[in-house]
N, C-alpha and C positions, 0 to 999 in steps of 0.2 A: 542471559542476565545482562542487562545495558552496562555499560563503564563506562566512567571516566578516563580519558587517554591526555595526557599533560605531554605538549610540543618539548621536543629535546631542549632545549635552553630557555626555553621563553617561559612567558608566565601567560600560555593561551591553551585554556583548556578545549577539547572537543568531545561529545557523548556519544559513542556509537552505539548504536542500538538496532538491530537487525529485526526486531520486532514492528516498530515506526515503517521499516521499509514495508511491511505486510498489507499496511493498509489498502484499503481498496479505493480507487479512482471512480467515484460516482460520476467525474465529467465525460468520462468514453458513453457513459449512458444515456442516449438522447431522451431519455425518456425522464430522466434527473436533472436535465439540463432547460426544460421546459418552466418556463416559470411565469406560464400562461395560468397556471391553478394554483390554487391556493393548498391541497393536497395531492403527495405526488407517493401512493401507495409504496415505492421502491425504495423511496428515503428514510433513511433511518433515525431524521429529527425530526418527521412531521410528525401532527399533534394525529394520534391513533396509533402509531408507532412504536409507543414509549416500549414495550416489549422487546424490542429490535437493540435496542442499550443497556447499557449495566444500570442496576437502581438508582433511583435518585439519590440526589445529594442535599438539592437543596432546590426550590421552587417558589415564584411565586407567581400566586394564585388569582383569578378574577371570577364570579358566578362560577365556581369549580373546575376551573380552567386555564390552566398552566399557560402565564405568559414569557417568563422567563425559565428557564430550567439545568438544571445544572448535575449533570453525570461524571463520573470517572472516563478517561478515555482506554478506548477498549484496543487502539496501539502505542500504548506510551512509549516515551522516550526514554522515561523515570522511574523506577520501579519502587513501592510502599512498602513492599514484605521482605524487604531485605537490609531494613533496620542494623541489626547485628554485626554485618557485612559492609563495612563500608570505612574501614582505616585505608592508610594510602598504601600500596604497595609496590616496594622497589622491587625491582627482575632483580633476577640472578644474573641474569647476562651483561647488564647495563646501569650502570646508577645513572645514565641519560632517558631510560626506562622507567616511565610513570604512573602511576593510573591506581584507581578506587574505585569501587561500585557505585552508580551515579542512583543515588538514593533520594526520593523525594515523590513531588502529587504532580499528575497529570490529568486536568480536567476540563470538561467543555461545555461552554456556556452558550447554550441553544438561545440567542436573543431574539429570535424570532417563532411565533407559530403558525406563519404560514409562510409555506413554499415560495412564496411570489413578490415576499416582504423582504425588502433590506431594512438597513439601523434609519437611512433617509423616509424611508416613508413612515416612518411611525414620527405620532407626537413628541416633543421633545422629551414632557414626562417618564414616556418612557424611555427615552435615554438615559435619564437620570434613575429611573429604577435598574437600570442595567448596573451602573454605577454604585448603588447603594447593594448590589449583589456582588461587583468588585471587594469595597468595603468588608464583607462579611468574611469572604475565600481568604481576602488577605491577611485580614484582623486574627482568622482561626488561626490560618498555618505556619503564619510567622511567627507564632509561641511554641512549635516544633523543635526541640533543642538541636536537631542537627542540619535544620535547615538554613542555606547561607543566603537566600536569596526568592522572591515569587514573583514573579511575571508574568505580565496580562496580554495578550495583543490578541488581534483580527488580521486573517489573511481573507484580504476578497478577492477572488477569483483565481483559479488558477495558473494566473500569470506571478501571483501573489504567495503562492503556496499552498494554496487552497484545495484539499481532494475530493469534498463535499461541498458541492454546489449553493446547499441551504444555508442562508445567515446564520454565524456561530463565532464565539471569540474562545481561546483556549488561556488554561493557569498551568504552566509550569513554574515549579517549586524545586528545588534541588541543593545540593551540600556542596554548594562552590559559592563564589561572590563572583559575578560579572565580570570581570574585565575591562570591559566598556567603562561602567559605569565608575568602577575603582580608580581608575583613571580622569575622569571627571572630578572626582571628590578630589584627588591627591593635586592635581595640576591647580584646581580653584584656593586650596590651600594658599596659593603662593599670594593671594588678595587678603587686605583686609575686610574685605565687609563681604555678603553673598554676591558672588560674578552673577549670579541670574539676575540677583536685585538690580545691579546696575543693566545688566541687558535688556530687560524690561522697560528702565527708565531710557533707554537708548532709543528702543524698539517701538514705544506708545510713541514716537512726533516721526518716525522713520520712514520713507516712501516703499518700508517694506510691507508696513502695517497692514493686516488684510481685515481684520474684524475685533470689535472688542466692544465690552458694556460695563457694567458699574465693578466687576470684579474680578474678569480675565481679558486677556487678548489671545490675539493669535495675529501670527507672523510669519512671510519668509526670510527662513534666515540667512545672514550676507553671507556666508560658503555656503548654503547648498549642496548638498550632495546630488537630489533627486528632483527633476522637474515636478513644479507643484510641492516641492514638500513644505510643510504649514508645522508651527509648532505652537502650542498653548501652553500659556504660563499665568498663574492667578497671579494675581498683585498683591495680596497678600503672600507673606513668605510661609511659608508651608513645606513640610517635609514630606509627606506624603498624601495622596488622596483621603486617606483615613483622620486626613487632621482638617478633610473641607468638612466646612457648612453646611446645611442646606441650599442656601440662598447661592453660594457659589458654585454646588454639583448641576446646579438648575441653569446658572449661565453658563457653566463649561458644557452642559446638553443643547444649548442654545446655541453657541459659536460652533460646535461637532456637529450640528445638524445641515445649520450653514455649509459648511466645509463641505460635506458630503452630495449634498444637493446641487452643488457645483461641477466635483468628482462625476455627477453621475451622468452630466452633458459631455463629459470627456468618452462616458464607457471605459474608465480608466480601470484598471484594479491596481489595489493599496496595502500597503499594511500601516495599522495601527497599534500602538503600542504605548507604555507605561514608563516612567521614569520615575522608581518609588524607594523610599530609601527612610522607613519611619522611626528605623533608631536612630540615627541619625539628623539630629534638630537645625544643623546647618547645612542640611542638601536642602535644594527647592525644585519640589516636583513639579513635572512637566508632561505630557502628552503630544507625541510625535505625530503624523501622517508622514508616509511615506509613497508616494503616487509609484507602482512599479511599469511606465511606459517606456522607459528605456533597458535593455539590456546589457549588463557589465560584458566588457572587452578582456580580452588579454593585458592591455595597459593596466587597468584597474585593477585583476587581479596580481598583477605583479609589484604593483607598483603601491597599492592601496589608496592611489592618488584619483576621484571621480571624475570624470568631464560629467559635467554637467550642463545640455544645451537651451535650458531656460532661465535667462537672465530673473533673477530671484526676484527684482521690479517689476520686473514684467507679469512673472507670475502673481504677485500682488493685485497689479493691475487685473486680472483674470479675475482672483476670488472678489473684487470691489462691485465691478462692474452690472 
């Protein structure tokens, strides 16, 4: 059964989950690693496969054929059936001793159906139906009464955290709130008007400015953690994806495609991910890239202080060009 485990003093939770550990590494498989074909019989998202996964969830469909698809993950980190179980509990040994049943949905969204496809080579469209499948996962499970939190991201390549070769993005759901993110809301507090608003209004005339059109941008941001990392922010203030438009799911698939098509002259691998927050009416959500070419040091981890060695202009200058 996964847990929650809560840092002796601190306020940072960790899930351990020994199950996640089980997964299998389709990269050791040369044969999964091929993505000269458009089906690769050993993969367990290619389209003929579907047998190979737990049932579906949720799909959609073209001429009776699933372009997006959406399963339960069959090593979660999170577990659904243990509802019941999931109050916090102090040890006997320790009131420095933390931890609950880390209860919630772990799902995976197959965005591709062929072996050979990443998110860049499809039409933008379809990015924005990737998005309108975000939409739905999130829209459901967030009316979960013990869920604190859903979370979207893409891990591409195994340098990323990726154990399955074939393009896919995962939703973890669970009965904590962030960290990260609680920390953003509580610090922005200290502003009167949205910090992103005015970031934004910083960011559009900035030499960090990488790309933008009638209703987002994208940007590197002046601390940088990661070379290449690009963040998008609509100009319209918005709390979450579930509060975009059409018109603007369709330029935030537009400037993500961009980004990516860039990404893919590096041979980089990324992760991507969500910054969503829809009770909440004065967060302004955002979508990260995160390029993983560099690898964290001893410093970094000790320190939680990054070097980062691509001048955030510079990298501007990269996505412009």
């Amino acid at each position: 059964m996964p847990e929650l485990r809560k840092h002796y003093f601190l306020d940072h939770w960790v899930i351990i989950s020994e199950k996640r550990g089980k997964r299998p590494d389709l990269n050791k498989k040369t044969a999964s690693i091929n993505k000269n074909k458009a089906i690769d019989k050993t993969c367990f998202f290619c389209m003929g496969n579907e047998n190979l996964t737990p049932p579906e969830i949720y799909s959609i469909k073209k001429n009776n054929k699933w372009l997006i698809r959406v399963v339960n993950n069959p090593f979660p980190a999170v577990e659904t059936k243990i509802r019941n179980k999931i109050q916090l509990k102090k040890s006997s040994l320790s009131p420095l001793l933390n931890s609950k049943t880390a209860y919630g949905y772990h799902e995976v969204i197959i965005d591709s159906n062929k072996h050979n496809k990443n998110l860049e080579d499809y039409p933008k469209e379809h990015l924005k139906q990737l998005f309108d499948v975000f939409i739905k996962r999130i829209a459901k499970i967030s009316k979960e009464k013990n869920i604190g939190y859903v979370g979207i991201f893409k891990n591409h390549k195994k340098e990323a955290g990726a154990s399955i070769p074939h393009s896919h993005c995962q939703l973890i759901a669970y009965n904590e709130f962030p960290e990260k993110i609680s920390e953003e809301i509580k610090t922005s507090k200290k502003f009167k008007s949205c910090i992103y608003c005015k970031i934004l209004a910083m960011e559009s005339k900035s030499p960090r400015l990488c790309f933008k059109n009638k209703t987002f941008i994208a940007f590197a941001p002046f601390a940088s953690q990661f070379p290449y990392e690009i963040t998008f922010l609509p100009k319209r203030h918005a709390s979450s994806i579930i509060d975009l438009n059409s018109k603007e799911l369709a330029d935030l698939a537009d400037l993500l495609k961009k980004t990516l098509q860039k990404l893919k002259k590096l041979d980089a691998a990324y992760n991507f991910y969500l910054h969503n927050f829809p009770e909440n009416k004065k967060y302004h959500f955002h979508l990260k890239i995160t390029p993983r070419i560099t690898t964290l040091g001893g410093f970094e981890l000790e320190t939680g202080t990054i070097i980062n060695t691509i001048l955030p202009e510079n990298a501007a200058k990269f996505y412009k060009k």
